[in-house]
C-alpha positions, 0 to 999 in steps of 0.5 A: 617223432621217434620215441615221442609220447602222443595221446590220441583222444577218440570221440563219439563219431562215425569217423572214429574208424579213421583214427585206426589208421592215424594210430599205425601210422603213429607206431610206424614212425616210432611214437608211443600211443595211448589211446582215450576214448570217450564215453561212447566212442566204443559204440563205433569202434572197440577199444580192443582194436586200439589196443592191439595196434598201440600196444596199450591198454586203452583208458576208456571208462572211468571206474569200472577198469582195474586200474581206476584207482591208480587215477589212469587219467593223470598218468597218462597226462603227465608222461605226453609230449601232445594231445591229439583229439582226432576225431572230435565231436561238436559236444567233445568240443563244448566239454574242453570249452568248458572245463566238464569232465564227465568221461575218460577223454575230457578228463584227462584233457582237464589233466594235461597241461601241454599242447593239444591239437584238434581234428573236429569231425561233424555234420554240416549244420553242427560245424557252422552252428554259433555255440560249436564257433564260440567253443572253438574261438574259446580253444584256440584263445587258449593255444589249441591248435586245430586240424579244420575239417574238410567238404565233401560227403557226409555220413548223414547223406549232406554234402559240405563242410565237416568230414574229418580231415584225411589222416596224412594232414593230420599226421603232417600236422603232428610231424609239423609241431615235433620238427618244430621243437628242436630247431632252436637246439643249441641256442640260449635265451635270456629272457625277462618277464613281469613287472618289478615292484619299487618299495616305498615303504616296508609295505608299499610299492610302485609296481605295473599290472603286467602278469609275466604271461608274455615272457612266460610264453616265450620261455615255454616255446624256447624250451619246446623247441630245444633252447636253453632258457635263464628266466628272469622274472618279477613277482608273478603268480604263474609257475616257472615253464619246466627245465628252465633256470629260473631267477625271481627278483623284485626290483628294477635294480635287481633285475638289471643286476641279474641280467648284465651278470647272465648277459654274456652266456647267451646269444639272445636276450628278449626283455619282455618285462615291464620295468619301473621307469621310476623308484622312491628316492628314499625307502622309508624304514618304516609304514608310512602313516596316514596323518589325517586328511593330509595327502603325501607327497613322494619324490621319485626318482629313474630306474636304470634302463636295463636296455640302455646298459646292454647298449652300452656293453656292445655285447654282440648279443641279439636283442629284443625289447617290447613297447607297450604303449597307450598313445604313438605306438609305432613311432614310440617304439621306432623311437625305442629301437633306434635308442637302445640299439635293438635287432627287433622291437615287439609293440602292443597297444595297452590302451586296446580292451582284451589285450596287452597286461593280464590277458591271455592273447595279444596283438602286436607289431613286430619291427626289425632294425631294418624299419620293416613292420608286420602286424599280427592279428590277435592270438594267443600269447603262446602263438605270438611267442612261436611267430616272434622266435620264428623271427629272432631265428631268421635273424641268427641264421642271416650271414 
């Protein structure tokens, strides 16, 4: 974790003295920490003391502070490798759930835009009361991760469940993510995401409604954790992740043209993208216009299958495809590995409400080339993405 960049969020309870020592203990192993402090964290304990064991000032309100104006909490944001809010409080919770940022720490947390870990910390009754697990299940849809707190006894004198979790697992958890990030270093991903658009006239196209996030994700964690990424992508609304080469296109035939030209500098290819299987065989000059109540009839046309040609390359490449399927799904996607000669096949369920095209989680069956299945619970797109490269990374360490 040297040199890393964490923010530490510091809310409203009795367990904030604990968080002192987590932040030595960050200094100690060499990470920058800037310390956020809720509103009324500093009731249990100063932000002097903060200070002096970080070595920074600590952002704890939001106007009266000399540097209110240089807008402290996007600075901050900006410059983190991770958010760590330990502890949180159940109403710290329901803030992040719900996007408030009335103090210092939520909104800095409006403000950052990469990974966030969670130590909640809490009475008993609060850690099992139906809006505090509503406000969590929302979170983790979203890729937060938690540290769960622990049982034992309280500060209110009640024994169970929701004593801050002792520092060591906090900071195992911390070192966790950071010993992650770099074990795809060395490693170059090509990845395809999004759907493809097949113009019917200058206006009109056949297209899908995948949103890219699945590909997208993958991309993100490739670069989290040290790998080089060419994304090659389909017209989507979402942003490029950060430091990867990033090739828009719009059609089937443009996409196959990108990814047999990026084939041979990397070592993995994961076709994520929703491809056109069909095209207008003939693009219309002009609009198309509407005769009456007259219908219109389209000849189409198969796009090429970008699979198939990688196939038929023998690259040597280690490829994953994705099935996404309405009906048959493990034997449509069996049927799809063994075709197209992949090394893992990513299956999904679109048919299933919550999942699949435009949503933020997923749930899948992954199948090597040996048959073997695991099927994943529902996660966040983000998580299904870490699992699958923890996959793929298995499989380029076998002799």
């Amino acid at each position: 974790m040297k040199n890393a960049k964490i923010v530490l969020g510091v809310s409203a309870s009795i367990a904030a003295y604990k968080a002192v020592e987590l932040v030595r203990l960050l200094v100690k192993e060499g990470v920058e920490v800037r310390v956020v402090m809720s509103a009324n964290a500093g009731q249990f304990v100063a932000p002097l003391t903060f200070e002096a064991l970080s070595g920074h000032p600590v952002y704890h309100t939001q106007f009266d502070s000399q540097n209110s104006a240089e807008m402290e909490h996007i600075r901050i944001a900006e410059n983190a490798d991770l958010l760590v809010v330990a502890p949180a409080t159940a109403s710290m919770l329901g803030k992040m759930a719900h996007g408030l940022a009335d103090d210092a720490l939520s909104s800095l947390h409006l403000a950052f835009k990469g990974p966030v870990l969670i130590a909640p910390a809490m009475n008993e009754g609060m850690w099992g009361h139906a809006a505090v697990k509503e406000n969590i299940a929302v979170l983790k849809s979203r890729g937060v991760e938690f540290v769960d707190p622990e049982s034992g006894e309280l500060a209110c004198g009640v024994i169970g469940p929701g004593r801050l979790a002792d520092i060591p697992v906090i900071l195992n958890k911390i070192k966790s993510y950071f010993n992650q990030r770099d074990d795809l270093n060395g490693i170059r991903f090509l990845i395809t995401a999004g759907p493809t658009h097949e113009a019917i006239d200058p206006v009109r196209y056949l297209s899908n409604p995948s949103s890219g996030k699945m590909g997208y994700a993958v991309a993100e964690q490739v670069k989290a954790r040290g790998g080089e990424v060419v994304l090659i992508s389909g017209p989507t609304y979402l942003k490029p992740p950060p430091g990867v080469d990033f090739k828009p296109c719009k059609s089937a035939d443009e996409m196959n043209g990108l990814v047999q030209e990026y084939l041979e500098n990397c070592d993995v290819l994961v076709m994520s993208a929703a491809v056109g299987d069909f095209a207008a065989e003939n693009l219309e000059k002009e609009k198309i216009k509407k005769q009456g109540d007259e219908g219109l009839v389209l000849k189409l046309v198969a796009t090429k299958d970008i699979l198939l040609e990688v196939a038929k390359r023998n690259s040597g490449k280690l490829v994953v495809g994705f099935a996404a399927e309405s009906q048959n799904l493990v034997e449509s996607a069996l049927e799809k590995l063994k075709i197209k000669n992949l090394d893992l096949i990513v299956a999904n369920d679109i048919s299933a409400p919550g999942i699949g095209f435009q949503s933020d989680s997923n749930q899948v069956t992954i199948i090597d080339r040996e048959e073997n299945m695991e099927n994943l619970p529902l996660k966040p797109k983000r998580e299904i993405a870490d699992l699958l490269l923890d996959r793929i990374l298995s499989r380029l360490k076998r002799p």
